[in-house]
C-alpha positions as CSV (number, residue, x, y, z in Angstrom):
1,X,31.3,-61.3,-54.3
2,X,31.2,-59.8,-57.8
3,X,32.7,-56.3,-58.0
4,X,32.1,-53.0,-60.3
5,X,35.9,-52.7,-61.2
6,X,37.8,-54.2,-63.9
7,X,41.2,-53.7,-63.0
8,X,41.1,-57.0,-60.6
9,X,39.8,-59.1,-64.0
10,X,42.8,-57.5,-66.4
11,X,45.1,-57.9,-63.5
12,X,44.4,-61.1,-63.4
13,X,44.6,-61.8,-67.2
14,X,41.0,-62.8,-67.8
15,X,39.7,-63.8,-71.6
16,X,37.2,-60.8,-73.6
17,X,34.2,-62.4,-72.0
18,X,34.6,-62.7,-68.9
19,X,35.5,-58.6,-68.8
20,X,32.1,-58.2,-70.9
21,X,30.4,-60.0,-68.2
22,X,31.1,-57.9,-65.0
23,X,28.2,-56.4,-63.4
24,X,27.6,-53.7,-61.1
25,X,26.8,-54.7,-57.2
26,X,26.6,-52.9,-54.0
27,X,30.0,-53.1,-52.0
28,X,28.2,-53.9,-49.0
29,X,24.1,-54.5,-49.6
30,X,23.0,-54.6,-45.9
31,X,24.8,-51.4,-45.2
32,X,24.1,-49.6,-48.5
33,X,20.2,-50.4,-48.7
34,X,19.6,-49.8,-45.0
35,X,21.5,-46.3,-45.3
36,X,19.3,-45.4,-49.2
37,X,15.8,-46.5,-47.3
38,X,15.6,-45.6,-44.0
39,X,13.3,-48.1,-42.0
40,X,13.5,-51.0,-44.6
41,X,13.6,-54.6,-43.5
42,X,15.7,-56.7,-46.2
43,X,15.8,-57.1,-49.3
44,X,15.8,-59.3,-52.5
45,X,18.0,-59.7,-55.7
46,X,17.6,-60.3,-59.0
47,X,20.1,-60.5,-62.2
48,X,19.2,-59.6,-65.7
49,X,21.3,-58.8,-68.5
50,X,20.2,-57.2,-71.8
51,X,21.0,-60.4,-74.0
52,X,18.8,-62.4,-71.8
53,X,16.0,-59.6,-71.9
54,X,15.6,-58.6,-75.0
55,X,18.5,-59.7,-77.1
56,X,19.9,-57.4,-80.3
57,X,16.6,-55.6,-80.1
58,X,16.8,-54.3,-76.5
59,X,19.9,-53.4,-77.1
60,X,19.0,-51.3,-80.5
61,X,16.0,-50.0,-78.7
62,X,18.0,-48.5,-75.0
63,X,20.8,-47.0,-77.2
64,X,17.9,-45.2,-79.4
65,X,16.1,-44.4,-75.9
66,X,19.8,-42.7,-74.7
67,X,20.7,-41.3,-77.9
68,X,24.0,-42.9,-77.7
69,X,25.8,-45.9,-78.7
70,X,27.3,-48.6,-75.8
71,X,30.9,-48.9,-76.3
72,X,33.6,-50.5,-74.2
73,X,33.7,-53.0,-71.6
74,X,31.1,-51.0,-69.5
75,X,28.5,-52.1,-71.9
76,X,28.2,-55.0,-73.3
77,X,25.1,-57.1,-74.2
78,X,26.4,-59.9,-71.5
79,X,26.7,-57.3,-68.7
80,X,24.4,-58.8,-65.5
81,X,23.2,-55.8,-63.7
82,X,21.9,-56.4,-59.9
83,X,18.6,-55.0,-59.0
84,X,18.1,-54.3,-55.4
85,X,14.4,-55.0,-54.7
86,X,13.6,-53.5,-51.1
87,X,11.6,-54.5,-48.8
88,X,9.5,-53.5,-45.7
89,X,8.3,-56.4,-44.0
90,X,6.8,-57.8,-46.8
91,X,5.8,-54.8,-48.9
92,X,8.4,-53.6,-51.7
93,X,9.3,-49.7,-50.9
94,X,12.0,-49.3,-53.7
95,X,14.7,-49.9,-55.8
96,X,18.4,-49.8,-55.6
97,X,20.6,-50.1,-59.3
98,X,23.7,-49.3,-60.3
99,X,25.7,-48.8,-63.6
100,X,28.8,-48.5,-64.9
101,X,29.9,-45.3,-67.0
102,X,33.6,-44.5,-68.4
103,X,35.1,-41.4,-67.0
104,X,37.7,-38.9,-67.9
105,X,40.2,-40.7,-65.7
106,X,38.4,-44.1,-65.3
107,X,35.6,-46.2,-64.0
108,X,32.4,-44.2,-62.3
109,X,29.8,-46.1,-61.0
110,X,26.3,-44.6,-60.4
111,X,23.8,-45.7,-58.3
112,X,20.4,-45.2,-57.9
113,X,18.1,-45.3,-55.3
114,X,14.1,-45.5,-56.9
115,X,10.0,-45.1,-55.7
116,X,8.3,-47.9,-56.7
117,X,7.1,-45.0,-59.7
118,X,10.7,-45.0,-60.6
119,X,11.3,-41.4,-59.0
120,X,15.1,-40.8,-57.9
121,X,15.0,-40.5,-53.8
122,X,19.2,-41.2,-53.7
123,X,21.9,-40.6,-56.2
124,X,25.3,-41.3,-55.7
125,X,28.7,-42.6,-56.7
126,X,30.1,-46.0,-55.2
127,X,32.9,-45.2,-57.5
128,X,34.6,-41.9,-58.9
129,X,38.2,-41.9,-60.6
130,X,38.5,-38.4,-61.4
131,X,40.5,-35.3,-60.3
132,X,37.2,-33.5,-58.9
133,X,35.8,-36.2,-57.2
134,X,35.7,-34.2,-53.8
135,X,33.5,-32.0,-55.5
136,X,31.4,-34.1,-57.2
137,X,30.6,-36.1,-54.1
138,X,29.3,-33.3,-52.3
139,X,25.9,-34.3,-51.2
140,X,24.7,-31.1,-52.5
141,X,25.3,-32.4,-56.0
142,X,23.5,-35.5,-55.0
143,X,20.6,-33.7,-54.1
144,X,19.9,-31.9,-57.2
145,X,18.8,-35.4,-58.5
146,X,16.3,-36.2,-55.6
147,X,13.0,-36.3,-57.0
148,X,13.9,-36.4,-60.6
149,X,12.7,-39.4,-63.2
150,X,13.2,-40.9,-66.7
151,X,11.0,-37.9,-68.0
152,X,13.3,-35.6,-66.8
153,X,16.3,-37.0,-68.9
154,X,13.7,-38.1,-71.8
155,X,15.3,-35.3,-74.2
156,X,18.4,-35.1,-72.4
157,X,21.3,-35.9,-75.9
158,X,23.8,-38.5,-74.3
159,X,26.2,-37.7,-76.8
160,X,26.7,-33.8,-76.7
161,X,25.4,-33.3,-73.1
162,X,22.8,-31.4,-74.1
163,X,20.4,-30.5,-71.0
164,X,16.7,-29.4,-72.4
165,X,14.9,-26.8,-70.5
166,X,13.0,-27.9,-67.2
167,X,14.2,-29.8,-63.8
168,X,17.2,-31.1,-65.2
169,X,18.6,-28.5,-66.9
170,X,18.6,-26.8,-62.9
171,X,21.1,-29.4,-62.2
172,X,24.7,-27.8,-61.8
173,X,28.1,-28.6,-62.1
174,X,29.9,-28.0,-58.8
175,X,33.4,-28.1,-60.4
176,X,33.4,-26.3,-64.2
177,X,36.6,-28.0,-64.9
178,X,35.0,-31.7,-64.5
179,X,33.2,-31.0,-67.6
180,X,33.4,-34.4,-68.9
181,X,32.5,-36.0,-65.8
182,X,29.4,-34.3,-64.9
183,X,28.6,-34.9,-68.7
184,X,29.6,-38.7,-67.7
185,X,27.5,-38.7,-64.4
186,X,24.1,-37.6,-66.3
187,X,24.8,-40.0,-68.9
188,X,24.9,-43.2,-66.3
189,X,21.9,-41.5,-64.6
190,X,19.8,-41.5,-68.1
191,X,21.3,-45.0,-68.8
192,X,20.3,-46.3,-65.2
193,X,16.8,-45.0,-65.8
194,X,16.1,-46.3,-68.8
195,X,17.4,-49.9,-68.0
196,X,15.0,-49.5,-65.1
197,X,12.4,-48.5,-67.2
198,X,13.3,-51.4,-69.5
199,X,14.1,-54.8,-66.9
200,X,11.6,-53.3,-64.7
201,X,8.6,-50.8,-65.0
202,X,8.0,-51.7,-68.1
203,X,6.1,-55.1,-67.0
204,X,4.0,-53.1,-64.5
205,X,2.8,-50.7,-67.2
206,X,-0.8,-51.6,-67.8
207,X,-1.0,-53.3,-71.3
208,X,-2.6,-51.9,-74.4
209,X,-6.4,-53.2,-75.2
210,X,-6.1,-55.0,-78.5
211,X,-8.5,-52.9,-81.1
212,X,-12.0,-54.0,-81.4
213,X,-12.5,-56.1,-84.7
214,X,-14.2,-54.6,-87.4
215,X,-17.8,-55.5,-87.9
């Protein structure tokens, strides 16, 4: 099974591309999906990466959307992300997506648990190197996400960790000297969202009319 971390890749002394090319999966789906959506059945994968989707553009276009640049072996053009597509008997209830963002002390991964409108039901972290991780995986801190969308983070600067007024900017730091890590946290939540928005709810937006021709 493909895993989050890196370390197992460098350890193992693997060329540039195959680091670029590691994705983000569930550690164990069955569990995790039955534990985020309550009631589900199964569910179904997919794999899509942003140089298969879109290419140079895509890219260009998500780092606008985030108002930040990708950098590092996180964030590649090759990385496959998983999409968890879940399912209730045959009816799709959700989503389940995860990401990888660099911390102040390493690797974070941030997952995602979605409405079929893209709305957060779950946030959480598979994976948290940092000094005030106890903290941060309080599931009060969780919470404050529940409910919350790409709109929410629209205006939300990447870069400076900026918060604009609204939901969002309610959302609070349980440890003040994690700084960098909360900053890190809401910056793989806007980057999850929008790569959401981008492999996935963008197709079920309805499609502009073309304008009627002159006469």
């Amino acid at each position: 099974m493909r895993t989050c971390a890196l370390a197992l890749a460098i350890l193992l002394g693997l060329p540039w591309p195959a680091l670029a090319a590691v994705g983000c999966d569930l550690n164990d789906p069955d569990r995790d999906v039955a534990r985020l959506f309550p009631g589900s059945t199964g569910f179904k994968t997919s794999y899509v990466s942003i140089k298969d989707k879109g290419g140079d553009a895509l890219l260009s276009r998500v780092e606008v959307r985030l108002g930040d640049k990708f950098k590092g072996l996180y964030e590649t053009i090759d990385v496959p992300y998983t999409i968890y597509e879940v399912l209730k008997g045959k009816q799709k209830v959700g989503y389940i997506h995860g990401v990888n963002q660099k911390g102040v002390y390493g690797g974070i991964q941030v997952f995602l648990a979605l409405d079929l409108q893209g709305n957060i039901k779950a946030f959480y972290f598979q994976k948290l190197t940092s000094r005030y991780a106890k903290a941060l995986r309080d599931p009060k801190f969780g919470k404050q996400f529940e409910g919350l969308s790409l709109k929410d983070f629209q205006d939300y600067d990447a870069a400076s960790g900026k918060a604009p007024d609204g939901r969002l900017a309610s959302v609070r730091n349980p440890a003040p000297e994690a700084e960098k890590d909360f900053r890190s946290a809401l910056r793989g939540v806007k980057k999850n969202l929008i790569l959401m928005d981008e492999f996935v709810f963008a197709d079920k937006k309805p499609k502009a009319l073309p304008a009627e021709k002159a006469k």
